[in-house]
C-alpha positions as CSV (number, residue, x, y, z in Angstrom):
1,X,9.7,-20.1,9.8
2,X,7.9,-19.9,6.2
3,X,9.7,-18.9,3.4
4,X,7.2,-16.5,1.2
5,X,8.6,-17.9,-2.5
6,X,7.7,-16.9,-6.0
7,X,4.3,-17.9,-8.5
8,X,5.1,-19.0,-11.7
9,X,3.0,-20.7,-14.0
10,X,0.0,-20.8,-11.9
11,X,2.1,-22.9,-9.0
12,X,4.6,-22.0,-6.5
13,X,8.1,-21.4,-7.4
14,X,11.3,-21.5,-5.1
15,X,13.8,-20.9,-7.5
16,X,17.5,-20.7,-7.3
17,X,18.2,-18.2,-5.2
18,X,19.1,-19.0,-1.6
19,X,19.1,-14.8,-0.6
20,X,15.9,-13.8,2.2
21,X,15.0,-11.0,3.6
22,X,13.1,-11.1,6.9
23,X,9.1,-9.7,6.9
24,X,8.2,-8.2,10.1
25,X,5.1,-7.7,11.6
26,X,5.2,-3.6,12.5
27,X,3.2,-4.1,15.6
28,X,4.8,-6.5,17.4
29,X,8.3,-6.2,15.5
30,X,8.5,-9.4,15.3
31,X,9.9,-11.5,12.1
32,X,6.7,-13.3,10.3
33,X,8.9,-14.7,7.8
34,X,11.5,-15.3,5.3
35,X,10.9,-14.0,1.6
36,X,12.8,-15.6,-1.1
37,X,15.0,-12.7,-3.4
38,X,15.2,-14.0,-7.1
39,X,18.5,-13.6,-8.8
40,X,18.2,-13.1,-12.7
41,X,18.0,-16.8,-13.3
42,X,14.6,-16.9,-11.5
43,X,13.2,-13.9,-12.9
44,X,13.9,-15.1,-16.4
45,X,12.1,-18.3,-15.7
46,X,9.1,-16.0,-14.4
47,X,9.3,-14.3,-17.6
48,X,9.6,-17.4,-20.0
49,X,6.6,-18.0,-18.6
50,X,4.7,-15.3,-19.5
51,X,6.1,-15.3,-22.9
52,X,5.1,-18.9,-23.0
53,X,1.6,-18.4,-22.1
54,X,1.2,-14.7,-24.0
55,X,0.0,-16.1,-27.9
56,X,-2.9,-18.3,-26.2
57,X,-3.9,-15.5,-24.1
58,X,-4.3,-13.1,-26.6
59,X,-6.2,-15.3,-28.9
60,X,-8.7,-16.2,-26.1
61,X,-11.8,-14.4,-26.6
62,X,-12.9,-10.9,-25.1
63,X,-16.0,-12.6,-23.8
64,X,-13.7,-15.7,-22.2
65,X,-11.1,-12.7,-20.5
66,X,-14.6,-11.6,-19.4
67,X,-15.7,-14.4,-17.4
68,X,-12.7,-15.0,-15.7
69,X,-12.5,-11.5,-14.5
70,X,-16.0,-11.5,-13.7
71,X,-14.8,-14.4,-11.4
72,X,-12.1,-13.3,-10.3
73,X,-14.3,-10.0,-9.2
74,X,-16.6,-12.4,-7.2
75,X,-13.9,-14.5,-5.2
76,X,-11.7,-11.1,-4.2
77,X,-15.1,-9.4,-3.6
78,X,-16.1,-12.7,-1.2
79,X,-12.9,-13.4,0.3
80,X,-11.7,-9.1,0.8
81,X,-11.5,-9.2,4.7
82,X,-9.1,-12.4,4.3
83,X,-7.0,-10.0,1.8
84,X,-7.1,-7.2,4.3
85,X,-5.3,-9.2,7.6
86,X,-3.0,-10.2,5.5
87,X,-2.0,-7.1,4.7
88,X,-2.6,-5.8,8.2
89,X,0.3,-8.6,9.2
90,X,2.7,-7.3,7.7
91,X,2.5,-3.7,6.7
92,X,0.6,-2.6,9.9
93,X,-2.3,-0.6,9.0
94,X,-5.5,-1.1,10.6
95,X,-8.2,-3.5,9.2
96,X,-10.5,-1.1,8.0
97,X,-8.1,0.9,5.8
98,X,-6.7,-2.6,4.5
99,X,-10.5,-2.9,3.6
100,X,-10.7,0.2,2.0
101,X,-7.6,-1.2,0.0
102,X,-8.8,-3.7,-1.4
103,X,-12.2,-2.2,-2.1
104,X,-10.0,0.2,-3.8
105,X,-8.7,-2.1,-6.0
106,X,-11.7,-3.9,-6.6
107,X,-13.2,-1.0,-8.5
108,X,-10.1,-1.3,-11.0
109,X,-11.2,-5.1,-11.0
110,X,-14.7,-4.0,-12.2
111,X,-13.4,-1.0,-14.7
112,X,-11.6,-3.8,-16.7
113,X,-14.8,-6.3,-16.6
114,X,-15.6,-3.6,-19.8
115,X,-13.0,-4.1,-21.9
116,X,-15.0,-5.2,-24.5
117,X,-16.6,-1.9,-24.7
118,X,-12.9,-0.1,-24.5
119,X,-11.0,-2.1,-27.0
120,X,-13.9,-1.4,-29.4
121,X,-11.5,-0.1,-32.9
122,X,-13.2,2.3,-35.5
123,X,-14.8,2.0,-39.1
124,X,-15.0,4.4,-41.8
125,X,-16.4,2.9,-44.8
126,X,-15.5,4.2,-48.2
127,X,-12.7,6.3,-46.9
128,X,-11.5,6.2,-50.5
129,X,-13.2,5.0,-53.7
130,X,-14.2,1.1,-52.5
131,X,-11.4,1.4,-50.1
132,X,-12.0,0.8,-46.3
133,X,-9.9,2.0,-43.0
134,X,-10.1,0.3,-39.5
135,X,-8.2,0.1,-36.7
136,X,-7.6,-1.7,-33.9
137,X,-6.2,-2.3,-30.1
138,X,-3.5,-5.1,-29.7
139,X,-1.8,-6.3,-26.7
140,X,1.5,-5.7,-26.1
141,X,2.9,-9.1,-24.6
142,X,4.5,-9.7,-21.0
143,X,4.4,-6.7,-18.8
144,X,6.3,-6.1,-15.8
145,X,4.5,-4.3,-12.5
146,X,6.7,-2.9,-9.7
147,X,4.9,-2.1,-6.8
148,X,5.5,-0.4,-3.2
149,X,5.1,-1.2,0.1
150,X,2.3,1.3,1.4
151,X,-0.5,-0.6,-0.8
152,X,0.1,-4.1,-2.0
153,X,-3.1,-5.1,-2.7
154,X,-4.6,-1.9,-4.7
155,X,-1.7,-0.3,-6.3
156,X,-0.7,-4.0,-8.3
157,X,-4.8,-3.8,-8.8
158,X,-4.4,-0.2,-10.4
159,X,-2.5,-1.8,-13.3
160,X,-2.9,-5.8,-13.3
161,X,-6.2,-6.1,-13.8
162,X,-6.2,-3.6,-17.4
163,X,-3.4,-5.2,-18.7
164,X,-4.9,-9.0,-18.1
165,X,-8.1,-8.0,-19.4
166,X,-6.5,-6.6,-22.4
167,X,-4.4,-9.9,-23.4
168,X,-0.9,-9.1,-21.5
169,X,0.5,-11.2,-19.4
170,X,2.1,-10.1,-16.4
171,X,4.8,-10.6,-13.9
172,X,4.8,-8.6,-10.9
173,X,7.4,-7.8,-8.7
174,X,5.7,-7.1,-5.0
175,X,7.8,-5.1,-2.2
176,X,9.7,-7.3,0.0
177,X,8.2,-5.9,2.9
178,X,4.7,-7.5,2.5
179,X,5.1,-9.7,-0.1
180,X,1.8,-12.3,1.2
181,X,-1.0,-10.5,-0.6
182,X,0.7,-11.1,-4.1
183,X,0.6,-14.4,-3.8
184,X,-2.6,-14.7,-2.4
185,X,-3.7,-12.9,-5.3
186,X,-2.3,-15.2,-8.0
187,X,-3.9,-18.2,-5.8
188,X,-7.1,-16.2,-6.5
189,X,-6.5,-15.8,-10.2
190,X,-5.5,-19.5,-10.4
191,X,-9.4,-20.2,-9.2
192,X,-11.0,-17.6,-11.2
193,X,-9.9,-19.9,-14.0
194,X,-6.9,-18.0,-15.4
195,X,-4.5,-19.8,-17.5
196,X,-0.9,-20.7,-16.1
197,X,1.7,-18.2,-16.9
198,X,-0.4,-15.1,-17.3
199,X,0.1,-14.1,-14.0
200,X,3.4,-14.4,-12.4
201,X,4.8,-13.1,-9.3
202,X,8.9,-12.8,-8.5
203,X,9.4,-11.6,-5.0
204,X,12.8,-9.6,-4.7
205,X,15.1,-6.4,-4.7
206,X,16.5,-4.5,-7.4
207,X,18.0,-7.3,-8.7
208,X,14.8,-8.4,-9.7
209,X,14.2,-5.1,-11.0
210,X,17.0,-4.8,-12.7
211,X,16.2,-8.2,-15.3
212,X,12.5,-6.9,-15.5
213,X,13.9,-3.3,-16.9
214,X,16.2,-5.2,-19.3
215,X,14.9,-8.3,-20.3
216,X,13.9,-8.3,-23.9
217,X,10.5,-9.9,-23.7
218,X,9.0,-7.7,-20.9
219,X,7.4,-4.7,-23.2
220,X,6.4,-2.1,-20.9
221,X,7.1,-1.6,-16.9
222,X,4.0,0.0,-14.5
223,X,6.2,1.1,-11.7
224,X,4.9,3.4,-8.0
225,X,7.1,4.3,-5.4
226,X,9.6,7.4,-4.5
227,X,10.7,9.8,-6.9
228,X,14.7,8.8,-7.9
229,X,13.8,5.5,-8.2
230,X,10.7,5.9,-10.3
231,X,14.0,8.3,-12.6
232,X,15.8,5.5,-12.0
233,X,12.9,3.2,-13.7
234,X,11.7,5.2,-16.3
235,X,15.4,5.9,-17.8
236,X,16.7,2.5,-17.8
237,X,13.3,0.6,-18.8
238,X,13.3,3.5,-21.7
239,X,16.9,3.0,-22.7
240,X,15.9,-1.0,-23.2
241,X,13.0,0.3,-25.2
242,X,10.0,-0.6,-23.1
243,X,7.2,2.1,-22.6
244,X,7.2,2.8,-19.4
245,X,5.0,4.4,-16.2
246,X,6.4,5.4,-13.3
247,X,4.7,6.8,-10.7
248,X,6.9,8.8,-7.8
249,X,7.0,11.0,-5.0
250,X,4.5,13.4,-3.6
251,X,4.4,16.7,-1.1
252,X,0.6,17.2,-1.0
253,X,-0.4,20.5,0.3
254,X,-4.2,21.3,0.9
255,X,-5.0,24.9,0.6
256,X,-7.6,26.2,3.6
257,X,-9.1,29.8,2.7
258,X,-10.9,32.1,5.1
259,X,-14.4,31.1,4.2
260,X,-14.0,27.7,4.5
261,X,-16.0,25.6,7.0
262,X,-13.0,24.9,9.2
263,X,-14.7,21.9,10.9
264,X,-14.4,20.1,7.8
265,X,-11.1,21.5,7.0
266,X,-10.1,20.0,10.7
267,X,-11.7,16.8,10.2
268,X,-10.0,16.3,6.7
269,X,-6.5,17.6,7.8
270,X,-6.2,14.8,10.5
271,X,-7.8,12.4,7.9
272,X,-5.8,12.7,5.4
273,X,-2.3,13.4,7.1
274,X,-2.7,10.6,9.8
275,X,-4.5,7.6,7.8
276,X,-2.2,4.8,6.9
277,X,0.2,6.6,10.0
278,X,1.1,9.0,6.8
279,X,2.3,6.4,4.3
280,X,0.4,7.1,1.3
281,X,1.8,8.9,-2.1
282,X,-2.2,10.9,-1.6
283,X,-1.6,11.8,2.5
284,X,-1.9,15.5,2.7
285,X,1.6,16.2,4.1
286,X,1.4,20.0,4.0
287,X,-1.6,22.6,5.6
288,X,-1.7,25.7,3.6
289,X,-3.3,28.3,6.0
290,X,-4.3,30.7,4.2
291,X,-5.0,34.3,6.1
292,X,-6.0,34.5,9.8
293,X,-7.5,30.9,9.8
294,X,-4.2,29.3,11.1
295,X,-4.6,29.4,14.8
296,X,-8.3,28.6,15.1
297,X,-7.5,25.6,12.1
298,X,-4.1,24.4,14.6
299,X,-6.5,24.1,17.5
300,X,-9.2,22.2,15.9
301,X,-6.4,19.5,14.5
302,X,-4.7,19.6,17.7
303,X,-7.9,18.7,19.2
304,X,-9.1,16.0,17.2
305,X,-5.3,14.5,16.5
306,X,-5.5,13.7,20.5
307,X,-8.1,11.4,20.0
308,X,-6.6,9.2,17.7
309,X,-5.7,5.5,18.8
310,X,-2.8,4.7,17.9
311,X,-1.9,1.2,18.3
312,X,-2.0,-3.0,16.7
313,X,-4.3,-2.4,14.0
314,X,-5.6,-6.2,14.5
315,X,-7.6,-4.0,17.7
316,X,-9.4,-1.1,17.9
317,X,-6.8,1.4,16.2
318,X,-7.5,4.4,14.4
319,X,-3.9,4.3,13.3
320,X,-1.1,1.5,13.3
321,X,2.3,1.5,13.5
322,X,5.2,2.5,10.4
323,X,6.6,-0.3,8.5
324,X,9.6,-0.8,9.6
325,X,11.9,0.3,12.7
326,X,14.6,2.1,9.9
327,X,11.6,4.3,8.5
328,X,9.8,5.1,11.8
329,X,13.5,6.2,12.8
330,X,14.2,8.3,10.0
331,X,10.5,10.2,10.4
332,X,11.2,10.9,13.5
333,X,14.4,12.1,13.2
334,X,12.8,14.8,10.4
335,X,10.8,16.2,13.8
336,X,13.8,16.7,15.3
337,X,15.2,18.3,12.2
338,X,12.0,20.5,11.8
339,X,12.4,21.6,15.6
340,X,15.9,22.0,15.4
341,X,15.5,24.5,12.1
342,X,12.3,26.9,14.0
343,X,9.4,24.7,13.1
344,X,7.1,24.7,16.2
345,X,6.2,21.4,17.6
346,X,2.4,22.2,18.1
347,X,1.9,17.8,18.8
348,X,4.8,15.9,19.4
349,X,4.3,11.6,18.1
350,X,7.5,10.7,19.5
351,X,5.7,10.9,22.8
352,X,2.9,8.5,21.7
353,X,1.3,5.5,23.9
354,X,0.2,2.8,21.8
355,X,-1.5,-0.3,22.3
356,X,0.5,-2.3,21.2
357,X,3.3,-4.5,21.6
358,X,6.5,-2.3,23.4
359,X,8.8,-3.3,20.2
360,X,6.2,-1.9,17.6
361,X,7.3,0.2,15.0
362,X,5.1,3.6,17.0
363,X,5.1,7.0,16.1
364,X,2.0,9.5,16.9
365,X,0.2,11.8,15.3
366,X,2.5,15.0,14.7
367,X,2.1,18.7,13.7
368,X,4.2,21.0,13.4
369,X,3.6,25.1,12.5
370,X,5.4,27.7,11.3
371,X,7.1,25.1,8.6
372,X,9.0,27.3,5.9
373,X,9.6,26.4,2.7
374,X,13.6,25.9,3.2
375,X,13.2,23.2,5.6
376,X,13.8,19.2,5.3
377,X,10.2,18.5,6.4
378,X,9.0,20.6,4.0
379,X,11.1,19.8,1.0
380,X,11.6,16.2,1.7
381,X,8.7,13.3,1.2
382,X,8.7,12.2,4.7
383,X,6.4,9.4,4.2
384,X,5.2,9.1,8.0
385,X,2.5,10.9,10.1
386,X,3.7,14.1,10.3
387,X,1.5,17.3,9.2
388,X,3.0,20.7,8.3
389,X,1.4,24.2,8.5
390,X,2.4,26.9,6.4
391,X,1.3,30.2,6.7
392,X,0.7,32.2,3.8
393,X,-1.5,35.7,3.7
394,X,-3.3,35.3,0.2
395,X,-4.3,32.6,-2.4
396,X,-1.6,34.0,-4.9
397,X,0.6,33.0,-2.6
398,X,-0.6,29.4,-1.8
399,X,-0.7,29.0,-5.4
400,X,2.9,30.1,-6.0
401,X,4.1,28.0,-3.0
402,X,2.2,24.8,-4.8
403,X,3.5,25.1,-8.1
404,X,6.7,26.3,-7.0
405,X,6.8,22.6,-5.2
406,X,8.5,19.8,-7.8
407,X,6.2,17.7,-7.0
408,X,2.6,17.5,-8.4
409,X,0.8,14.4,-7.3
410,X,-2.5,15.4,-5.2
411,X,-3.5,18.8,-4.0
412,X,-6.8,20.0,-2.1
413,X,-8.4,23.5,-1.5
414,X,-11.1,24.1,1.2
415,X,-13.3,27.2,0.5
416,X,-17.1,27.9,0.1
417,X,-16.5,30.5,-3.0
418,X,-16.6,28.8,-6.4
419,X,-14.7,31.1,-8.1
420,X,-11.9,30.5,-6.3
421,X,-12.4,27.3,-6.2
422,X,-12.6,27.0,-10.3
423,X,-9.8,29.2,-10.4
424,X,-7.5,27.0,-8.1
425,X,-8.5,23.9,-10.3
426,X,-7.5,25.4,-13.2
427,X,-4.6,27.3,-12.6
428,X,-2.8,24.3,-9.8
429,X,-0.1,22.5,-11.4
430,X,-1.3,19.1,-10.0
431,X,-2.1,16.0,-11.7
432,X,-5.2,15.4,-8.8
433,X,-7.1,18.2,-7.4
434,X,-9.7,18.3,-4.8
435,X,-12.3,20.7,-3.9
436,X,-13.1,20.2,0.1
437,X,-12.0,16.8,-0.9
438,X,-8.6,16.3,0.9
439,X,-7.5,12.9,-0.9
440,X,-8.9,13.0,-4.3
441,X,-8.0,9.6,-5.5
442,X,-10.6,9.7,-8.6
443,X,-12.7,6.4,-9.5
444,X,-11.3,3.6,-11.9
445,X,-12.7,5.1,-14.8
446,X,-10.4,8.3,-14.4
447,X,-6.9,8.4,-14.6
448,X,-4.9,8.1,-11.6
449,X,-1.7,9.9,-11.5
450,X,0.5,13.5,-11.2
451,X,2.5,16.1,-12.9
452,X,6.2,17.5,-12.5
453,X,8.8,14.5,-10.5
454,X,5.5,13.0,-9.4
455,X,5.1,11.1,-12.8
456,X,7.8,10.0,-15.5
457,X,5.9,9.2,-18.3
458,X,2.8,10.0,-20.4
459,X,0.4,7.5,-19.1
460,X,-1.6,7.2,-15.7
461,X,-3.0,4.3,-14.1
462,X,-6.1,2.7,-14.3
463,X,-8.8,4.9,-16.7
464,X,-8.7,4.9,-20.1
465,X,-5.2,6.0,-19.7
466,X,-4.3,2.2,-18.8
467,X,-6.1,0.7,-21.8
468,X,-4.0,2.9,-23.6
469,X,-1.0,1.9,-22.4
470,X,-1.5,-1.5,-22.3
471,X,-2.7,-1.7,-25.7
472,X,-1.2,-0.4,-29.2
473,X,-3.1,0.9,-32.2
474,X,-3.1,-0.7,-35.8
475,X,-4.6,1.0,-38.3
476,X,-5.7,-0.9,-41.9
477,X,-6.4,0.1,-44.8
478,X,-8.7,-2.7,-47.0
479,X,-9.5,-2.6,-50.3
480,X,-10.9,-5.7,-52.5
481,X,-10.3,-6.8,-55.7
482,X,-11.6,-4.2,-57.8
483,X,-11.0,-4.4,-61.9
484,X,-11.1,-0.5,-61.8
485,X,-7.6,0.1,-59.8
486,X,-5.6,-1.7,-61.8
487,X,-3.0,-0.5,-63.8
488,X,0.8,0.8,-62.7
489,X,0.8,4.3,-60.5
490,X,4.3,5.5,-58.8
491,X,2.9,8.9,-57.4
492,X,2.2,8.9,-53.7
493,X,-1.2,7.4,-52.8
494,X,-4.1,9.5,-53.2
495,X,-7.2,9.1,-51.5
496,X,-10.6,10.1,-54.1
């Protein structure tokens, strides 16, 4: 059986370590492999290496960094359907979302082809008599990234890619659960002509985490996943002094108003609660019905939720299996909590028939009405395929519910009235909002990211936002030799 080790300094790395942890496929559940778990010993070599390879890297030219992610863009854009069954092997969604992945991902890949244009500094000439002011961005040094199961291709592409371009170096720590795309991606950087050590990879658990939150060297931490451990994260990489972003949790609710066309409002429901078999941090998890539009809306979904395959998502799936036996267990089990507390079991997933292997990891597509606010599958992140309604009577009321919600990751009204629809946008307390757009992941060039427990931090992903935090600003001030400001003068400096 293969053992699925670390990358360090541009080769493969076994380390020390002699811990595993099995990686399943979900729709056979069958183990694929062993992957290795670093102790601290092999994390610090990962990050000695980055250190190491840091000054050259940030002395190499802008327009070098450019052609090797202009490279690197070509190969991942060339090679993206071997990417995506990788990923389909072991986390178990089907092909054409682990497309969409990487094609995600790639647009973060293309964002940071500009940095020349985004690390440009200002000028002011003459600020002061013969005196001139400029600043600059600057690197920070290693960085550590800390990413989830759900998308591990795109969401170590959200963050990689910016801090690369902008003269980090990087060690990322994958999720042991699919751990194969990392280093397939580092193989990839290795060919697009990146220098050893810039990008490392240490597969492991949170004793890998643990050395990357409090290791000297590593100056900042990009971190997705649920919301105590991205607390956990953001306290302890903060107490070590690193800047930190960490990304958690998410209830999504999409908001569905009488006027809206609910043929679209069906079609995005069961699109965005079902995709991915529910585990994504942007899967609509609760249906806001607003008024009388929650029966004819329930049907519609009902409807359209029958006709979704579920099964191997290496065949003709819609949706593939959960991750791992534990979690398809515990989403479950919140249907049976939802029943047991009055929720209505309007489409029950435990009752699914997949094609697939019998030992898969299944679980249908599930919905469940008359969801209150005081129930688990309402307050809890459930991470699976399982869609709630809520009824509410007006928008003030939907509006109340959302930003009553500690979360504030993604959120989604469907109307045809502007108004309301301007009004929601502004007045939401949601770091991502979508009009009769149910999973408003914005392009590369925005920032990606939420408000309230959804977000610890002051910095998104990818945008502007990452150049920002991958970068610090140095301001100078320059003055020549200049006869005329000679002389002694104590007072504070004055500017004429």
């Amino acid at each position: 059986m293969q053992t699925i080790a670390h990358w360090v300094d541009g080769k493969p790395f076994a380390g020390t370590s002699e811990a595993t942890a099995p990686v399943t496929n979900p729709a056979t559940g069958q183990v694929s492999g062993q992957v290795a778990l670093a102790d601290t010993a092999d994390v610090r070599v990962a990050i000695e290496a980055a250190a190491a390879a840091f000054p050259a890297w940030r002395a190499t030219s802008l327009t070098r960094r450019v052609q090797v992610l202009f490279r690197f863009r070509e190969l991942l854009n060339e090679r993206k359907q071997d990417l995506a069954a990788i990923i389909t092997a072991e986390h178990g969604k089907v092909l054409s979302d682990a497309l969409g992945e990487v094609s995600r991902g790639l647009e973060v890949v293309e964002f940071a082809c500009g940095i020349p244009h985004l690390l440009k500094g200002g000028f002011t000439e003459n600020a002061s008599t013969k005196v001139d002011i400029f600043s600059i961005q600057q690197p920070l040094g290693p960085v550590a990234i800390i990413s989830p199961f759900n998308f591990p291709a795109m969401v170590p592409m959200w963050f990689f890619p910016v801090a690369i371009a902008a003269g980090n170096t990087v060690v990322l720590k994958p999720s042991e659960k699919d751990p194969s795309a990392s280093l397939w991606l580092a193989r990839l950087w290795t060919e697009a002509g990146l220098p050893d050590g810039v990008f490392n990879v240490v597969q492991g658990d949170k004793v890998a985490v643990d050395e990357l939150l409090d290791h000297p060297a590593i100056k900042a931490v990009s971190f997705v996943g649920s919301t105590p451990i991205a607390r956990y994260v953001y306290e302890r990489g903060t107490a070590a002094g690193k800047r930190v972003q960490a990304l958690g949790g998410a209830k999504n609710h999409m908001v569905v108003l009488p006027d809206a066309d609910l043929d679209l409002a069906a079609d995005a429901a069961v699109n965005a609660g079902f995709g991915s078999a529910g585990e994504r941090c942007m899967a609509i998890s609760v249906l806001v019905a607003v008024g009388e539009v929650a029966d004819d809306l329930i049907g519609r979904i009902t409807e359209r939720a029958k006709t979704i395959r579920t099964g191997d998502g290496t065949r003709d799936s819609d949706m593939g299996p959960l991750v791992t036996g534990a979690h398809r267990d515990k989403v479950a089990a919140y249907i049976t909590a939802g029943e047991s507390e009055g929720a209505t079991v309007a489409l029950d997933g435990r009752d699914v028939r997949p094609d697939g292997d019998a030992d898969g990891f299944w679980l249908g597509p599930t919905l469940l009405d008359n969801v209150t606010p005081g129930m688990s599958v309402y307050t809890d992140e459930i991470f699976g395929p399982v869609l709630s309604v809520v009824r509410v009577a007006t928008y003030e009321e939907a509006l109340t519910l959302i930003n009553a919600n500690p979360y504030g990751n993604g959120t989604a009204i469907f109307t045809n009235d502007g108004g309301a629809a301007r009004r929601f946008h502004n007045e939401v307390e949601v770091g991502m909002v979508g009009i009769n757009v149910p999973i408003p992941v914005p392009m590369a060039y925005y920032s990606f990211g939420g408000w309230k427990a959804s977000l610890f931090g002051d910095s998104h992903a990818h945008g502007t936002d990452g150049v920002h935090f991958y970068t610090r600003t140095k301001a100078i001030t320059s003055r020549w030799l200049d006869p005329s400001h000679g002389g002694l003068n104590l007072g504070f400096p004055q500017n004429n």
